[in-house]
matplotlib code that plots the C-alpha trace (Angstrom):
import matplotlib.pyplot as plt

x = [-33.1, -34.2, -32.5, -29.3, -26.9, -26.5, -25.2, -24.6, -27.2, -29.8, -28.1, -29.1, -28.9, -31.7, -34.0, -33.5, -35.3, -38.5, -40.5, -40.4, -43.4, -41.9, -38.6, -38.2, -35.0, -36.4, -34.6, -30.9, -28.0, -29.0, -28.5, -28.8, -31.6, -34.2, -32.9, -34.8, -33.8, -37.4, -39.5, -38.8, -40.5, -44.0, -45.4, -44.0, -46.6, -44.6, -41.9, -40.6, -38.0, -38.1, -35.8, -32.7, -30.9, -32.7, -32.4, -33.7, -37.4, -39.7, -39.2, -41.5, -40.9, -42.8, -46.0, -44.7, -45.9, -49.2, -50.5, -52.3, -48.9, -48.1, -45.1, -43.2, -40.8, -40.9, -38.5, -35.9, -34.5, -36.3, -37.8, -39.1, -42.8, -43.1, -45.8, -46.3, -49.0, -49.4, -52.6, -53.4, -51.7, -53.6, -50.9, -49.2, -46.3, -44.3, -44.1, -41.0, -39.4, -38.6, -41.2, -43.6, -45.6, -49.0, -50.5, -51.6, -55.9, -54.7, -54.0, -58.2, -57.1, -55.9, -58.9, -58.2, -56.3, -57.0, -53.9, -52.3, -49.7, -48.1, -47.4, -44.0, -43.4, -43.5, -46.9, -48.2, -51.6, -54.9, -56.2, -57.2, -60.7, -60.1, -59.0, -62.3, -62.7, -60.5, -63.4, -62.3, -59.5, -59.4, -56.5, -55.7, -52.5, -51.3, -50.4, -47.3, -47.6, -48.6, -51.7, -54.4, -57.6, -60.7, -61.5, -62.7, -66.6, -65.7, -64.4, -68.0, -67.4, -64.9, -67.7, -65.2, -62.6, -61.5, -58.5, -58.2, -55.4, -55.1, -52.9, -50.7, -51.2, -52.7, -56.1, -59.0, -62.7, -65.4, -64.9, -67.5, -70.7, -70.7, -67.8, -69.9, -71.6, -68.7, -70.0, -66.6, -64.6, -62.5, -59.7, -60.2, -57.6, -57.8, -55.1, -52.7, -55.2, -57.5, -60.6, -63.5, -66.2, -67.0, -69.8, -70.9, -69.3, -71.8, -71.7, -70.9, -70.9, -67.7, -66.3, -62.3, -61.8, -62.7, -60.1, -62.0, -59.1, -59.3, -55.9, -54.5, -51.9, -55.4, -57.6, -55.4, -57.6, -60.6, -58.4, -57.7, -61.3, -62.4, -59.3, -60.7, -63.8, -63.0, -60.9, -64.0, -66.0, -63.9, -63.6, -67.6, -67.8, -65.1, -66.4, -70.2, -68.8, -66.3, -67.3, -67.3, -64.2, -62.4, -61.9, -58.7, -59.5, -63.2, -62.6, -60.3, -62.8, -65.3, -62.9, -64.5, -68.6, -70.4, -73.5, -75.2, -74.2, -75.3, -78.9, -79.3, -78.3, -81.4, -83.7, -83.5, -83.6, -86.8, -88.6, -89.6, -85.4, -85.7, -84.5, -83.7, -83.3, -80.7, -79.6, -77.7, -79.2, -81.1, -80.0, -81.3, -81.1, -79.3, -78.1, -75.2, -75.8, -71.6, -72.0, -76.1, -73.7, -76.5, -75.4, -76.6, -75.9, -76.1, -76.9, -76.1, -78.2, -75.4, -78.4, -78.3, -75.9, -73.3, -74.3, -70.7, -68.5, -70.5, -69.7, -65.7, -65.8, -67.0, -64.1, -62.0, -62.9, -63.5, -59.9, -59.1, -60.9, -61.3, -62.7, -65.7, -68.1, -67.8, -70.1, -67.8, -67.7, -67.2, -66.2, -67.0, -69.0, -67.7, -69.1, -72.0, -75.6, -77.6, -78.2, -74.5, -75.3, -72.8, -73.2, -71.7, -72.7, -71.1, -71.6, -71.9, -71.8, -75.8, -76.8, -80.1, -81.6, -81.9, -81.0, -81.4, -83.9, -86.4, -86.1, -86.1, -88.9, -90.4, -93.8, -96.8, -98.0, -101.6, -103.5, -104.3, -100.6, -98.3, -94.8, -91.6, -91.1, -88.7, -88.1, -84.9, -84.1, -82.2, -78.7, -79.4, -78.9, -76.4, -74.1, -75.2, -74.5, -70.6, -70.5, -71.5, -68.7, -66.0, -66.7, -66.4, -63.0, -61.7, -62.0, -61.2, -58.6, -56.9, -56.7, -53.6, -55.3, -58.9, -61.7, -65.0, -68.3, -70.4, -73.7, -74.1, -78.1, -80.2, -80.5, -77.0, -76.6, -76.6, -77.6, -76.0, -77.3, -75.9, -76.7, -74.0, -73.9, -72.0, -71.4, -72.5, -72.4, -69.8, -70.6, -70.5, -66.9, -64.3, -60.8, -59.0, -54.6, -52.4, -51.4, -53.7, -57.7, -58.6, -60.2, -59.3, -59.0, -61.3, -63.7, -63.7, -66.7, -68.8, -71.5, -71.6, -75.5, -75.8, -79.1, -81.4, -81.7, -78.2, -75.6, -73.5, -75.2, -71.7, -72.0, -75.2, -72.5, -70.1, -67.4, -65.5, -66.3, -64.5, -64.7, -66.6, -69.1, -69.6, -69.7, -72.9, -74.6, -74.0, -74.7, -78.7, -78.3, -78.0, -80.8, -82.8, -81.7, -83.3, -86.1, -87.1, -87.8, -86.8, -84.5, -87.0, -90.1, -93.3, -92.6, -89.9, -90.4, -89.4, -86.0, -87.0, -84.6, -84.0, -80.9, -82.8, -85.5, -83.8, -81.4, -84.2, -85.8, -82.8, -82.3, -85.9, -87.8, -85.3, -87.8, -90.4, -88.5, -87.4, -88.8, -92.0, -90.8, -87.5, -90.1, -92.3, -89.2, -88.0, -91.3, -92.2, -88.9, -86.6, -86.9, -86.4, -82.3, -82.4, -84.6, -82.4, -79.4, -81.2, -82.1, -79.0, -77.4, -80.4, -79.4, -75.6, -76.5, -78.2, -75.4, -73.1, -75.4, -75.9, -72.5, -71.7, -74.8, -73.7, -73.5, -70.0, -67.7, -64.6, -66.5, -68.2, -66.9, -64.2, -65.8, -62.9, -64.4, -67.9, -66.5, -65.2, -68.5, -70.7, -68.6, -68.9, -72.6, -73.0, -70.9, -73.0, -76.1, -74.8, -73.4, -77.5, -78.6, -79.7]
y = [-13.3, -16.9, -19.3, -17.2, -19.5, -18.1, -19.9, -19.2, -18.0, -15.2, -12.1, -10.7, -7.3, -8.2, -7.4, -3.4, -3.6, -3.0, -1.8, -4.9, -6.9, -9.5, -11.7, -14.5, -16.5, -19.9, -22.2, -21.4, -22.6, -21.1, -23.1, -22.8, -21.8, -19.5, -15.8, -14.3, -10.6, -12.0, -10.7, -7.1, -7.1, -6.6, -5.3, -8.6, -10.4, -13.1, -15.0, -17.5, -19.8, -23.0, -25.1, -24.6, -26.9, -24.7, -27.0, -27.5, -25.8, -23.3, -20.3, -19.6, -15.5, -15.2, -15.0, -11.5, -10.8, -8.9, -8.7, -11.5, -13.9, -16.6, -18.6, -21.5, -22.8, -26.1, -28.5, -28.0, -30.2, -28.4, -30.6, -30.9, -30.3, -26.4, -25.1, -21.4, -20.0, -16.7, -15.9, -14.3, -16.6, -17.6, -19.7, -22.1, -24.8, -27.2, -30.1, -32.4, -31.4, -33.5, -32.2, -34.9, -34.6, -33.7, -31.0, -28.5, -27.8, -24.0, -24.5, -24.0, -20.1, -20.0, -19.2, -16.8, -19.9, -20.5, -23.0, -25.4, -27.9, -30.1, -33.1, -35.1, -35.0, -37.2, -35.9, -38.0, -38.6, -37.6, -35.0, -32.1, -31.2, -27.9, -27.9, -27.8, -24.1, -23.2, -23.6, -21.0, -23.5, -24.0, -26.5, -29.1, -31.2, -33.5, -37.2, -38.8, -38.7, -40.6, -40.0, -41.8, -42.5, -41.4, -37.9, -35.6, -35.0, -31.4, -31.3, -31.1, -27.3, -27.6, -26.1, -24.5, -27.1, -28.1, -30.5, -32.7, -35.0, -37.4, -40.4, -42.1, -42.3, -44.6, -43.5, -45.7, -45.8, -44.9, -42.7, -39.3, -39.1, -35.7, -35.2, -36.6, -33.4, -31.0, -28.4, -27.4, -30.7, -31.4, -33.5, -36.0, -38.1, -40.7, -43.5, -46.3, -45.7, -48.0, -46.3, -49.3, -47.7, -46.6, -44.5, -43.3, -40.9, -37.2, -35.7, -32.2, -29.7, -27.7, -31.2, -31.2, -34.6, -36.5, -39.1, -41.6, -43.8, -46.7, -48.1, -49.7, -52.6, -54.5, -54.6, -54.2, -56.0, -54.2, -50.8, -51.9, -52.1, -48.9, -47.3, -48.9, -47.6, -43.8, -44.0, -45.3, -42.5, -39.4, -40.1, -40.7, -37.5, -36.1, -38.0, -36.5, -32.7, -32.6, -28.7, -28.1, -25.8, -26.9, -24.3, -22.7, -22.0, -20.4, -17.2, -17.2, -18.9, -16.5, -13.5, -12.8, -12.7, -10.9, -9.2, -11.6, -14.1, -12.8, -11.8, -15.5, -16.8, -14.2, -15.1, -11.4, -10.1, -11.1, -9.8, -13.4, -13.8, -10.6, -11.6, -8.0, -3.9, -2.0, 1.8, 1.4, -2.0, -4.9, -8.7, -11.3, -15.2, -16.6, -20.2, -19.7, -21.8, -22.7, -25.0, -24.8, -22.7, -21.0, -17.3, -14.0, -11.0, -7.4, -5.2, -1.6, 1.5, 3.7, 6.4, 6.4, 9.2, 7.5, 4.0, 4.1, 5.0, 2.0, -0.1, 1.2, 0.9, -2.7, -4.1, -2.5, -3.7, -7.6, -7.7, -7.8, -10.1, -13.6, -15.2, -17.8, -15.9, -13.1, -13.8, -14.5, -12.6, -14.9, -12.2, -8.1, -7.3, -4.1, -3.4, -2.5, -3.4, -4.1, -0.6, 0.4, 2.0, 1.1, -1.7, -3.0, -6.3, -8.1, -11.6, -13.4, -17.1, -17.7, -18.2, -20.2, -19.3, -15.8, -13.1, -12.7, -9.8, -12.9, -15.4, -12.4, -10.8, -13.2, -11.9, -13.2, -16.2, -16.9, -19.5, -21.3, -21.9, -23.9, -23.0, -23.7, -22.8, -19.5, -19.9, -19.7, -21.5, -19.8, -21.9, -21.2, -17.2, -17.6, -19.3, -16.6, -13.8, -15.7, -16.2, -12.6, -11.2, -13.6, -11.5, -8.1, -9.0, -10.1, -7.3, -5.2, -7.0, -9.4, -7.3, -5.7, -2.6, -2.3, -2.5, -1.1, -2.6, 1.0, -1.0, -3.4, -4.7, -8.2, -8.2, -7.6, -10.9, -14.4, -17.4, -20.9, -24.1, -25.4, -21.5, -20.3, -16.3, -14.1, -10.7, -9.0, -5.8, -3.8, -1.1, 1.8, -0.2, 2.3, 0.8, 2.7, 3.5, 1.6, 3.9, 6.9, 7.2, 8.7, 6.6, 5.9, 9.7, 7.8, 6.5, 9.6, 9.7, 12.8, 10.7, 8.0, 7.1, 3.5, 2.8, 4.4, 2.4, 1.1, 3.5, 4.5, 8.0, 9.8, 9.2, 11.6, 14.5, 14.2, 11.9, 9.6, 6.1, 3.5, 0.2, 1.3, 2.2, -1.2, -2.5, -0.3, -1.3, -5.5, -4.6, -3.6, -6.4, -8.4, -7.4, -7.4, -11.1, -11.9, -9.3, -9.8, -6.1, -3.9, -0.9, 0.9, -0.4, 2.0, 1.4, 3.9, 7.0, 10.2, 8.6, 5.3, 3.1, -0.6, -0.3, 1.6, -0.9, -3.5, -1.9, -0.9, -4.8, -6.1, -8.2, -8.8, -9.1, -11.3, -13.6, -10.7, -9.0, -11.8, -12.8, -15.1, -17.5, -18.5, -18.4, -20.6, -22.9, -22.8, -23.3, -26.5, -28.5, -27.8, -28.1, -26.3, -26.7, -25.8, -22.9, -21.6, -21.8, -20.4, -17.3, -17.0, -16.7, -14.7, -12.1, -12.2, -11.9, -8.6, -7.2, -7.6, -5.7, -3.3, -2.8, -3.0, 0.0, 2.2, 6.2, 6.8, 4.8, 4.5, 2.5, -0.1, -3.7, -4.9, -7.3, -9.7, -10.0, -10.5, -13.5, -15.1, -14.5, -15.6, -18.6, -19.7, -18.9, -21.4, -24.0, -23.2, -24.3, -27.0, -28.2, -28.6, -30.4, -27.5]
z = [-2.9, -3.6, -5.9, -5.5, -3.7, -0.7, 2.3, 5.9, 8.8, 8.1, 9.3, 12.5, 10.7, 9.0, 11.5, 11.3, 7.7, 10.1, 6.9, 4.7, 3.9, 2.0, 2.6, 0.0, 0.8, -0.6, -2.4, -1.3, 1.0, 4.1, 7.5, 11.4, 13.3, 12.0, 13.1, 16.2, 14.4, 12.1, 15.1, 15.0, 11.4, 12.2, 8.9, 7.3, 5.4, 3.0, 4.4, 2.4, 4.0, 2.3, 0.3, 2.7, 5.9, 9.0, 11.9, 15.6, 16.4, 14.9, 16.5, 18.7, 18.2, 14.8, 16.9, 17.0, 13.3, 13.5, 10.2, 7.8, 7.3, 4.3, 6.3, 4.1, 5.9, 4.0, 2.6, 5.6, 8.6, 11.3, 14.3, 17.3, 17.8, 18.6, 16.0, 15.0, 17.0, 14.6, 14.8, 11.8, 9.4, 6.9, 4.8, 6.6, 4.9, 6.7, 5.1, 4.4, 7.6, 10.7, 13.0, 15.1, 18.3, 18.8, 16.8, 19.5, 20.3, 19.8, 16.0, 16.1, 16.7, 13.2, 12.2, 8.9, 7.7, 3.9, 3.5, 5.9, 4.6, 7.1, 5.0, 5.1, 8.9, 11.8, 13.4, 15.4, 17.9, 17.1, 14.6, 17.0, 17.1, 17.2, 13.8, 12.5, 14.2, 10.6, 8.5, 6.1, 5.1, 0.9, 1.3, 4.0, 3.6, 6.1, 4.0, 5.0, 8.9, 12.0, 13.0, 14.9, 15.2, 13.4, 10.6, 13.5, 13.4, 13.5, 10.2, 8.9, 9.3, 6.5, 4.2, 2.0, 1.9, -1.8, -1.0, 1.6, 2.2, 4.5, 2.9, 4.4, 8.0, 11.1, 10.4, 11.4, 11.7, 9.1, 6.9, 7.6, 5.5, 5.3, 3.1, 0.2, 0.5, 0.5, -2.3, -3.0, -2.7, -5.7, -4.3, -1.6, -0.5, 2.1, 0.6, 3.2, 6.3, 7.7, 7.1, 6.9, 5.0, 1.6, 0.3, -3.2, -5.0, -5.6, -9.1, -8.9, -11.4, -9.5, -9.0, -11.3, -9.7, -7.0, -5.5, -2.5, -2.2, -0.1, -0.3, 3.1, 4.1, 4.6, 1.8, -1.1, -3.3, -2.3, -2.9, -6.5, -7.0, -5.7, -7.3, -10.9, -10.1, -9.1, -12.4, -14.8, -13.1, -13.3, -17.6, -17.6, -16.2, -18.6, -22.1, -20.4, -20.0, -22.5, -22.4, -18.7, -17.9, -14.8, -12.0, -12.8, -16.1, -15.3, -16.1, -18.8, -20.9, -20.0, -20.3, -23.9, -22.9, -25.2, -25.1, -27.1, -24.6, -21.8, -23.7, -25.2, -21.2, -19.9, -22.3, -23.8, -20.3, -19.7, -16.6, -15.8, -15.2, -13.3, -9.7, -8.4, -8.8, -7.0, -7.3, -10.3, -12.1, -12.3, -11.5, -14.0, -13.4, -16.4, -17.8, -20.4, -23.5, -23.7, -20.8, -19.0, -16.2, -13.8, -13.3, -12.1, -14.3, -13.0, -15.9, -15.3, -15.8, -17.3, -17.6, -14.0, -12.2, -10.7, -12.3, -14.1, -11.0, -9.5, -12.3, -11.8, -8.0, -7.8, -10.5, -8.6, -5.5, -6.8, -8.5, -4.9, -3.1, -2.8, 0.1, 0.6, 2.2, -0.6, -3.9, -6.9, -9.5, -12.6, -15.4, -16.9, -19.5, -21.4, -24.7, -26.4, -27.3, -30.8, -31.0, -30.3, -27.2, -24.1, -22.2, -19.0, -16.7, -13.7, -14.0, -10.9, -9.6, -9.2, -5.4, -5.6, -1.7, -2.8, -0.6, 3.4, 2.8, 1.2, 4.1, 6.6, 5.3, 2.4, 0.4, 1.4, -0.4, -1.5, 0.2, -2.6, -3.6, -1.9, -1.6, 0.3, 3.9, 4.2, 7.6, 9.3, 12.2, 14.7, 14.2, 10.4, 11.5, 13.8, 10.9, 8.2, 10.8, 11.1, 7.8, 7.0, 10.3, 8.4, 5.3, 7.0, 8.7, 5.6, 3.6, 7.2, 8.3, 5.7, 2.6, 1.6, 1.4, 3.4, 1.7, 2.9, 2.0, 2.6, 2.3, 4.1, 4.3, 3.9, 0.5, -0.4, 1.6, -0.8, 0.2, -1.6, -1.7, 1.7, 3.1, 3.4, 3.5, 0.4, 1.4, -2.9, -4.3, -3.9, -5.9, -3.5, -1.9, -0.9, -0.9, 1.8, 1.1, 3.7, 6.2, 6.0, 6.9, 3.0, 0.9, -2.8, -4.5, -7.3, -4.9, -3.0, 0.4, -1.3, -3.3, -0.9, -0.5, 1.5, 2.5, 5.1, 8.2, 7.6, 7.1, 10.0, 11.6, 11.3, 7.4, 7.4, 9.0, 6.4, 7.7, 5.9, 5.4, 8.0, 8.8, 12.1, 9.4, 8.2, 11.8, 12.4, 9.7, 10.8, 14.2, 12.6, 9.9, 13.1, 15.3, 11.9, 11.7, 15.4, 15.7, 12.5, 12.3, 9.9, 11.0, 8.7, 10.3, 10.7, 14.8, 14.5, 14.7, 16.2, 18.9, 18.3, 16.5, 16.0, 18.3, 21.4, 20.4, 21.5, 24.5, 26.4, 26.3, 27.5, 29.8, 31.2, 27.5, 25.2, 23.7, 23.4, 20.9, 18.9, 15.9, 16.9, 14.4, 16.4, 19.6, 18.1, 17.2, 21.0, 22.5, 19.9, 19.8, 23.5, 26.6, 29.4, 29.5, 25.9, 26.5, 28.7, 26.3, 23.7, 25.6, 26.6, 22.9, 22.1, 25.1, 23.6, 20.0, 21.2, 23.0, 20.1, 18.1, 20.3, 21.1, 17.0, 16.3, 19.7, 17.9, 18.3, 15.9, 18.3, 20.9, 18.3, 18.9, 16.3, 13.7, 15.0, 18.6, 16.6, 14.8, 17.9, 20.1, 17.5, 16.9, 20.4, 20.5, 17.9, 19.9, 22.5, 20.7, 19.2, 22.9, 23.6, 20.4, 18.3]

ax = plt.figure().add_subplot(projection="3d")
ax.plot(x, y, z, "-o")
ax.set_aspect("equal")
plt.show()
């Protein structure tokens, strides 16, 4: 119903449609306060209020609303300084209202937040810390306000941010280093503050535009400078890449790959390219000539039974998904060879660290050759084990329809430049139909394989795949992750498992289980307070994996509650200098 005129209050009526999922009233007359009726809606998803004369607070009832939300509620006259505290929302606009106070610590609970818009009100105070906890935020809005003080140092947890706006406001201070090595960063914004430092601008091949504005009341002159400079920069970079597609257009450029494409990018698919063989295919490193674009295609074995339904399931699955701890998918290859025979690829955004199964378990290197460390430290696993839990509730929890992984292991875990963890191949993915347990009739449970070692116990008697399913196999991953044992280990045999393995050490022998590298790394650089902390996390990081691999699905811990204790594990760490 938006752009249709209407005026008046929002009916209280309304509130006995307890089965819709999305309410657009934007853009129309409506007035009043926001109706209380909204709270009886809990499978509402999309509410789109803005563009209208609401007045007085936010509500504080839409906290009732249970599932992932996108709330606009922009463009109206509300005030005051109550802010939502839905949980789950994970797009968030209230900009050009009258709202000012504080923003509260608890908007760090936010945390499936992609979007958060809050420009064009009176906001005042300092940024919250705990806004950095949202570090799955794409977008972060909040020019035209009042705030105070300096950039949080928690925002370095932004690893995913790609806009930030901060114009316009009472900000002092320096500006923080580590936004120069934002991967993602296209738009930066930091205009009328009184931010006092400046620091050179990173080339970056993902990089649209990068805006480091310096404009205050103060150093106008200086602004005018910088503002020359940013602009000489960004048409080097353009008259330099005149080829280089920008981000939104990606994948419509690449819609048309070719086989010849993708052979010329692999050098003929030469084993030297060769980077990995799964059930169904091989992954070759490739650089497309179009644009010297690194990628990884996955070439499929359509000899192979079950190859094609692979091929089917993981297109499926990807058309779905988008989320920054899930490896992108940059276009389908659907055609045929030189010889006319069919051919089918995945082409995939190339994650130069490799996979987790080669830093968990690297091959040995000769003594006469000297090669990088592959070590991880132990805050290095606790951030790809969140990264990887962020993944998994994403496609459990935040999907429109739930998606589950059905193998789940180290080496279908990426690793980027900065190491952050992709959750790949999703070519056994089941994509199970809102409201019932079955999964997709054309994904159906009967060929399911997964991988020994990994797959749920419950899978090998014939029951359906589940998201409890996907929560055994991270509960191994993790114990893998600290042991550094594979569930498939020779040690195991007979009753022994990596999960019994590692209950019956507990509490007593933490640090003789773990994986002597991380011992080695406690023993050489803490001291004793540290070692304490460290054990600690250690003894909790087993319990969760423990408590994610226990035999009967019903009582495995929700991937949710794995996310949050990991989180704070890692706060913990960093608390003591790790």
């Amino acid at each position: 119903m938006a752009d249709t005129g209407i005026s008046g209050a929002i009916p209280f009526d309304m509130g006995n449609l307890q089965n819709v999922i999305l309410l657009d009233l934007a853009n129309n007359n409506l007035s009043g306060v926001i109706s209380s009726s909204l709270q009886k809606k809990k499978k509402l998803i999309y509410l789109y209020l803005d563009g209208n004369n609401f007045l007085e607070y936010i509500p504080s009832h839409l906290d009732m609303c249970q599932n992932p939300m996108d709330l606009d509620l922009s463009n109206n006259n509300l005030s005051g300084s109550i802010f939502p505290s839905v949980k789950t929302l994970i797009n968030l606009n209230l900009s050009h209202n009258h709202l000012n106070g504080a923003l509260p610590v608890e908007i760090g609970k936010m945390d499936h937040l992609v979007i958060l818009d809050i420009s064009g009100n009176m906001f005042g105070g300092q940024i919250p810390s705990t806004l950095g906890d949202c570090d799955g935020l794409f977008i972060l809005r909040m020019r035209d306000n009042h705030f105070q003080g300096s950039i949080p140092q928690s925002f370095r947890s932004l690893r995913s941010i790609e806009e930030l706006d901060l114009s316009n406001n009472n900000l002092s201070s320096e500006i923080p280093k580590f936004l120069g090595a934002f991967h993602f960063l296209e738009i930066l914004n930091l205009s009328y503050n009184n931010l006092k430092a400046y620091y050179q601008l990173k080339e970056s091949s993902r990089m649209r535009v990068l805006l480091l504005l310096l404009e205050t009341t103060r150093y106008v002159e200086e602004s005018r400078v910088v503002l020359v400079l940013v602009y000489v920069y960004v048409c080097w970079l353009k008259k330099k890449k005149p080829q280089e597609p920008t981000s939104s257009s990606i994948v419509d450029r690449w819609l048309n790959l070719s086989y010849g494409t993708l052979l010329r990018a692999t050098d003929g698919f030469s084993s030297t390219n060769l980077i990995g063989v799964g059930s169904f295919g091989s992954v070759y490193r490739g650089i497309l000539q179009e644009n010297g674009t690194h990628v990884a295609v996955k070439v499929l074995n359509l000899t192979h039974h079950g190859a094609l339904k692979s091929f089917k399931a993981e297109c499926e699955a990807l058309k779905r998904i988008k989320h920054r701890n899930l490896l992108k998918v940059l276009t389908v290859c659907s055609g045929t060879d030189y010889d006319g025979n069919d051919f089918k690829a995945l082409v995939y955004e190339f994650m130069v660290n490799g996979s987790l199964e080669e830093w968990l378990h690297p091959s040995p290197i000769p003594a006469d050759v000297d090669g990088p460390s592959t070590n991880l430290s132990i805050i290095q696993r606790i951030k790809i084990s969140i990264d990887i839990a962020f993944a998994l509730d994403y496609l459990h929890n935040q999907c429109h329809s739930v998606i589950v992984h059905c193998d789940l292991k180290p080496s279908n875990v990426l690793l980027d430049a900065e190491m952050v963890g992709h959750v790949g191949d999703f070519g056994l993915a089941k994509i199970v139909l809102e409201s019932t347990s079955h999964t997709n009739t054309n994904m159906s449970s009967a060929d399911l394989r997964g991988t020994i070692g990994y797959a749920a116990p419950e899978y090998g008697m014939g029951s359906g795949v589940s998201i409890e399913g996907d929560v055994y196999s991270y509960g191994i991953l993790l114990l893998e992750m600290f042991t550094g044992i594979s569930p498939t280990a020779e040690i195991f045999k007979e009753n022994l498992n990596l999960h019994n393995f590692v209950e019956e050490a507990l509490p007593e022998r933490v640090l003789e289980i773990t994986d002597p590298i991380l011992v080695q790394e406690v023993e050489r650089d803490a001291g004793q307070r540290r070692k304490s902390t460290v054990q600690d996390c250690l003894l909790m990081v087993y319990r969760i994996g423990i408590a994610c691999s226990v035999g009967v699905p019903r009582e495995r811990m929700s991937i949710a509650d794995v996310a949050a204790q990991l989180r704070s594990n890692r706060d913990k760490l960093y608390a003591a200098g790790l």
